[in-house]
VEXLOLO-937427 format. One record per residue (C-alpha): x, y, z. Coordinates in nm, 2 decimals, always signed. Layout:
N
(node (X; Y; Z))
...
END
This chain:
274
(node (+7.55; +8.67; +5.06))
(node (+7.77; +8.75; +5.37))
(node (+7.86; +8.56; +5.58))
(node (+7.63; +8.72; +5.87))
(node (+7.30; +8.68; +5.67))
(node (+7.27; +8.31; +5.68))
(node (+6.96; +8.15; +5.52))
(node (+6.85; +8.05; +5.82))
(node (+6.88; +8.39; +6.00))
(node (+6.74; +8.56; +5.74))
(node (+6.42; +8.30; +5.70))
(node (+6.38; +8.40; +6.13))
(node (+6.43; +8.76; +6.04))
(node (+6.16; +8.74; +5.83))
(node (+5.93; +8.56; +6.02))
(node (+5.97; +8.83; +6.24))
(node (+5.92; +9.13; +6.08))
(node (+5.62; +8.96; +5.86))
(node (+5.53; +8.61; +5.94))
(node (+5.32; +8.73; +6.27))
(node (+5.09; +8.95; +6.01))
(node (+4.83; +8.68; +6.11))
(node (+4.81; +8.33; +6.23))
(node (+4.84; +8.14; +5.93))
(node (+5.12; +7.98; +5.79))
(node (+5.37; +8.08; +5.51))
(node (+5.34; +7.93; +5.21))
(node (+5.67; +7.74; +5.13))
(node (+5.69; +7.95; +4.73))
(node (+5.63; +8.29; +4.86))
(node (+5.90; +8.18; +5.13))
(node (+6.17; +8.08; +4.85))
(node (+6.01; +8.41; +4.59))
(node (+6.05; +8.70; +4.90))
(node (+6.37; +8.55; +5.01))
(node (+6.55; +8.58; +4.64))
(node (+6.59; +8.95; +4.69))
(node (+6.81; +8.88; +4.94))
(node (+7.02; +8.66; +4.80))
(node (+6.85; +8.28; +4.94))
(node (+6.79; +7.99; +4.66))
(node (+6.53; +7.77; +4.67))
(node (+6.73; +7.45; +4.82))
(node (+6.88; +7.69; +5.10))
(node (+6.51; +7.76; +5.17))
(node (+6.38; +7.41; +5.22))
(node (+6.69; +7.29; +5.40))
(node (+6.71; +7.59; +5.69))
(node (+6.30; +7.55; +5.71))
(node (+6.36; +7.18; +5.78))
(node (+6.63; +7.28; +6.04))
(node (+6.41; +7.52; +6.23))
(node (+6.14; +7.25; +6.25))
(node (+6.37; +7.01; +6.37))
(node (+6.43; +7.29; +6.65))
(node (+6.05; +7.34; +6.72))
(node (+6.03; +7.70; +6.58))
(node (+5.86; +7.62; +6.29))
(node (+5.54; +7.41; +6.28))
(node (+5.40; +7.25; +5.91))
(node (+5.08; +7.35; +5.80))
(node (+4.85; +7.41; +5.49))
(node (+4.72; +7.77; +5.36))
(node (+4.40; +7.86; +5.34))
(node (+4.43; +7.77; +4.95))
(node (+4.58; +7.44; +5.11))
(node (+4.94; +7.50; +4.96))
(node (+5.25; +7.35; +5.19))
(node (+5.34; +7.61; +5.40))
(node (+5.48; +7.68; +5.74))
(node (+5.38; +7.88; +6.09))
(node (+5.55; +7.98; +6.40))
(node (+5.50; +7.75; +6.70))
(node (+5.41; +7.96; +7.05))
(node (+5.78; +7.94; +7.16))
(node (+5.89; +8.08; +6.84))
(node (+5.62; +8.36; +6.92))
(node (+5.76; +8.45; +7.25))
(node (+6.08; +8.44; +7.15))
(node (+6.05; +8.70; +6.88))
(node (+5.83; +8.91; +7.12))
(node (+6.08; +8.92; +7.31))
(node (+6.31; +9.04; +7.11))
(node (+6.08; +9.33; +7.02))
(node (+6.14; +9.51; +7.30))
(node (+6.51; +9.47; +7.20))
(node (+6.53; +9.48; +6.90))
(node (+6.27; +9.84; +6.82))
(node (+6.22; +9.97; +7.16))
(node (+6.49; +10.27; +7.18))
(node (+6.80; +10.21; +7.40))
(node (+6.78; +10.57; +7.57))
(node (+6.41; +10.43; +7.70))
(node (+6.54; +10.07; +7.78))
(node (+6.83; +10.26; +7.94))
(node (+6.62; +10.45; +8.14))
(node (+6.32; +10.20; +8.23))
(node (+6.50; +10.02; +8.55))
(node (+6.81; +10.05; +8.75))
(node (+7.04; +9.81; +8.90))
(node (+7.12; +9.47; +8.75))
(node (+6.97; +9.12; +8.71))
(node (+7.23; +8.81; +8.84))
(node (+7.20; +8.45; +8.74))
(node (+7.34; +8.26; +8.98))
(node (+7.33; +7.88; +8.84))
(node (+7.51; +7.54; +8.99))
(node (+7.49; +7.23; +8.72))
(node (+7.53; +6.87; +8.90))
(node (+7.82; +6.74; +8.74))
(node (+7.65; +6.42; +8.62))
(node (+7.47; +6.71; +8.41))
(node (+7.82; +6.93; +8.34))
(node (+7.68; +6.95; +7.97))
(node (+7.41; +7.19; +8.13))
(node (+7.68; +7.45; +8.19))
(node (+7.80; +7.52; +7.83))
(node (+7.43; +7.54; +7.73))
(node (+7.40; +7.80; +8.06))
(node (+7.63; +7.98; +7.95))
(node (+7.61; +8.01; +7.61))
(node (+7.22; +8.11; +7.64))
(node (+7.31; +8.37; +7.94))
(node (+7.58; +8.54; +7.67))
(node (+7.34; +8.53; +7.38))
(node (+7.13; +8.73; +7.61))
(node (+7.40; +8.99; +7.70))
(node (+7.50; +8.91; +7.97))
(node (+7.84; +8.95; +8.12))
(node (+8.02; +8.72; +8.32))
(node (+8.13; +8.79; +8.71))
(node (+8.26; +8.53; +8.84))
(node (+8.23; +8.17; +8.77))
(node (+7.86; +8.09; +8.75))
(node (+7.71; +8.46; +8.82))
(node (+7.62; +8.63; +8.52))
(node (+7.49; +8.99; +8.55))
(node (+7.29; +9.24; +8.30))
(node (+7.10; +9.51; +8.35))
(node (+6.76; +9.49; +8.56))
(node (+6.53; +9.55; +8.25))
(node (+6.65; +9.19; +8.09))
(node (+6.52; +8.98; +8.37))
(node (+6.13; +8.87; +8.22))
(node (+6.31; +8.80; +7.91))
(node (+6.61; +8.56; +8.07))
(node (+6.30; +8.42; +8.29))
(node (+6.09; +8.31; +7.96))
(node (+6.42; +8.16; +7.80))
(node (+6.55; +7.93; +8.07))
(node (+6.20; +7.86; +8.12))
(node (+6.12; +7.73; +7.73))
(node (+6.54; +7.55; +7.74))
(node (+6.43; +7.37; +8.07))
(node (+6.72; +7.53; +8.25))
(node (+6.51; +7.73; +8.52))
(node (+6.56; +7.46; +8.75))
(node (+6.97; +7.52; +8.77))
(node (+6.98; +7.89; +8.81))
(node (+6.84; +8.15; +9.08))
(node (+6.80; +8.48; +8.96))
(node (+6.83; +8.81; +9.16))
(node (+6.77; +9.17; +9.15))
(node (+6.99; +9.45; +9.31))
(node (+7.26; +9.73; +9.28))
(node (+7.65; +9.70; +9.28))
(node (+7.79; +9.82; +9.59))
(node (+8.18; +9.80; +9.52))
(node (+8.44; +9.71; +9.56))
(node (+8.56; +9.90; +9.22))
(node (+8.39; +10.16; +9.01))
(node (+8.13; +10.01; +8.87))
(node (+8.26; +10.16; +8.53))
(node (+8.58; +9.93; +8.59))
(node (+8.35; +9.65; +8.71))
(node (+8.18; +9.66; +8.39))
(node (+8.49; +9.64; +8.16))
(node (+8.54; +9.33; +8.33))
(node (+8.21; +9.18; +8.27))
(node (+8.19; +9.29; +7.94))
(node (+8.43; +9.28; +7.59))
(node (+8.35; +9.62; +7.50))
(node (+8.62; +9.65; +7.29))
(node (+8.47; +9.35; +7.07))
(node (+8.08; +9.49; +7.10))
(node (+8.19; +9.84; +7.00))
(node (+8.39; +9.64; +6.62))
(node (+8.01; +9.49; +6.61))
(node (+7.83; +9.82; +6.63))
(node (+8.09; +9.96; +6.39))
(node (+8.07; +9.68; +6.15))
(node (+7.65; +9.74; +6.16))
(node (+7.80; +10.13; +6.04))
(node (+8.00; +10.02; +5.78))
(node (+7.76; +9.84; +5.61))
(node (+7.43; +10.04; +5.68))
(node (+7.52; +10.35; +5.72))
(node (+7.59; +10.41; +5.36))
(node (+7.27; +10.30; +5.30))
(node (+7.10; +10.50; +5.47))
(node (+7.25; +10.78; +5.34))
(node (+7.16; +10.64; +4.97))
(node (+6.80; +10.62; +5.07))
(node (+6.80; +11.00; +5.26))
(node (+6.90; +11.11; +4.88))
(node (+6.62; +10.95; +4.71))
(node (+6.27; +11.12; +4.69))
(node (+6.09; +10.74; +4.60))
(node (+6.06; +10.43; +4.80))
(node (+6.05; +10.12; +4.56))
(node (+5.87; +9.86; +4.75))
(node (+6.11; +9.58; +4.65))
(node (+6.42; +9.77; +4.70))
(node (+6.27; +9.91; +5.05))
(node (+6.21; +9.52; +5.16))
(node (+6.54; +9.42; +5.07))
(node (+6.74; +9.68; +5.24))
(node (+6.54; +9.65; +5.52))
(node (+6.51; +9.28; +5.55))
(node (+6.91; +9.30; +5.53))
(node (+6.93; +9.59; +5.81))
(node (+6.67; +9.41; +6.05))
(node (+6.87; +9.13; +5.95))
(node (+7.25; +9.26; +6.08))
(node (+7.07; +9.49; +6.36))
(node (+6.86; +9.21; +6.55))
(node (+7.20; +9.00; +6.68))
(node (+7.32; +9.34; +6.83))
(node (+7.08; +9.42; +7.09))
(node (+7.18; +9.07; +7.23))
(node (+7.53; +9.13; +7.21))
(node (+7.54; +9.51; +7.40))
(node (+7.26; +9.47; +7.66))
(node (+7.23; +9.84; +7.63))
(node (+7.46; +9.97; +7.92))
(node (+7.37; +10.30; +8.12))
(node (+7.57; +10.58; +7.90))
(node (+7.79; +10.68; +8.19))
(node (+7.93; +10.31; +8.27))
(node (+8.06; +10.36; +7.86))
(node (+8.36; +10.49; +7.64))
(node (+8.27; +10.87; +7.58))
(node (+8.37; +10.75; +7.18))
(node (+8.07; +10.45; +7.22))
(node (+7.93; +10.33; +6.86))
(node (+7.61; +10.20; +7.03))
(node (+7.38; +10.52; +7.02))
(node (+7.47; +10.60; +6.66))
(node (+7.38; +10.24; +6.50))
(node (+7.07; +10.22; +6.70))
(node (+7.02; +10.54; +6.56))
(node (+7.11; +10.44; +6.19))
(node (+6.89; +10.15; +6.20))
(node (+6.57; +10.33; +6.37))
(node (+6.61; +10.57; +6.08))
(node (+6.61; +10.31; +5.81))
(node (+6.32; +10.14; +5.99))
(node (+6.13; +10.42; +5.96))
(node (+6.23; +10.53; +5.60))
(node (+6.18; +10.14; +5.45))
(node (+5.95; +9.94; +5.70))
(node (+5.60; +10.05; +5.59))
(node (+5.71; +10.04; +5.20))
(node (+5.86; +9.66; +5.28))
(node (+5.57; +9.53; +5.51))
(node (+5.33; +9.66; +5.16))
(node (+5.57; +9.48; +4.94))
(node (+5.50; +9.13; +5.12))
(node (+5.12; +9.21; +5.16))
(node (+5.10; +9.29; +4.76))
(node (+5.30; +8.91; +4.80))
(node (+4.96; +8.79; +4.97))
(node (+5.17; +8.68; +5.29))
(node (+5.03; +8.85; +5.60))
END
């Protein structure tokens, strides 16, 4: 297993892509038998389910056939509807949805200074770019999504978010270079190519779909791809490098979505999860 697909990212990876199938909870042995394929043992299993229990993502609860099993609590629901629209919705539509930017504009008491790493750590992990010292920006179309997280962390209460258009003093190309490390987003888009996109190309040769070798694949691609629309907010085209990665490994992964996602969501039905 690589580094990137951690037990515990890969357990929340498949949650989403199959644990919201219906409202029951995951039985704990199809959890540790559907997650073998992809390279998880048993005692990894148990020990990153604990972990996101301890976090409130996962709640304990007993199958129908009253087996030990887990389900996702309601923030662990929002949170992955959230990232839907990220994660499947196509970047030349989210691109195109809204103009102008969001700003989160946040001032931590210092008798509460531990609030600002957590601030900005949770502003990055949701893209955005940093403009001056507490004033984070991304694009307009990210704004519901910050709203629901600082709401669920209990930070709302130490930011003010706005809504409006750069208006100089530098090109807002230049502005956004600054705001951002495209240089380190485009060596994640390329390191998603290096390792998918050979794949793909595998699967475009074959004329079958193997269930089980269509979840795996997938499960690893969904896996790798979901970090990315979190990284690279999905900038307007023009405020980019005319060399960008980004369109081509959105496009890589919506390809192997469609090619292995139906074949993969039958092979963990057949499983009796969902």
């Amino acid at each position: 297993m690589s580094e990137q697909h951690t037990p515990r990212s890969l357990i929340v990876t498949f949650y989403g892509a199959h644990g919201r199938a219906s409202s029951g909870p995951v039985a704990v042995a199809e959890l540790v038998r559907l997650l073998a394929p992809v390279g998880v043992d048993a005692p990894s299993v148990r020990s990153s389910v604990s972990r996101l229990k301890r976090r409130g993502l996962l709640l304990p609860a007993r199958t129908p056939a009253g087996a030990a099993g887990y389900a996702l609590s309601p923030d662990a629901r929002q949170l992955l509807e959230d990232g839907d629209r990220r994660i499947y919705w196509p970047w030349a539509d989210r691109r195109a949805d809204e103009g102008g930017w969001v700003l989160a504009v946040f001032s931590v008491p210092e008798a509460e200074r531990n609030k600002r790493h957590v601030l900005r750590s949770r502003l990055a992990g949701l893209g955005f770019g940093s403009a001056a010292p507490g004033v984070w920006i991304a694009p307009a179309h990210h704004h519901e999504e910050t709203r629901h997280t600082l709401e669920r962390l209990q930070l709302a209460p130490y930011v003010d978010l706005f809504r409006g258009e750069h208006l100089g003093f530098a090109p807002t190309a230049e502005a956004v270079a600054r705001w951002w490390d495209l240089a380190s987003l485009a060596k994640q888009h390329e390191a998603f190519l290096d390792r998918h996109e050979p794949v793909l190309r595998a699967w475009q040769a074959r004329v079958s779909t193997p269930p089980d070798e269509a979840y795996r694949d997938h499960l690893l691609a969904l896996d790798s791809w979901r970090r990315l629309p979190y990284a690279d907010p999905g900038l307007p085209p023009h405020l980019l490098p005319d060399d960008w990665p980004g369109a081509r490994s959105a496009e890589v992964f919506r390809a192997l979505d469609e090619r292995l996602g139906e074949a993969g969501r039958g092979f963990v039905s057949g499983a009796g999860v969902g």
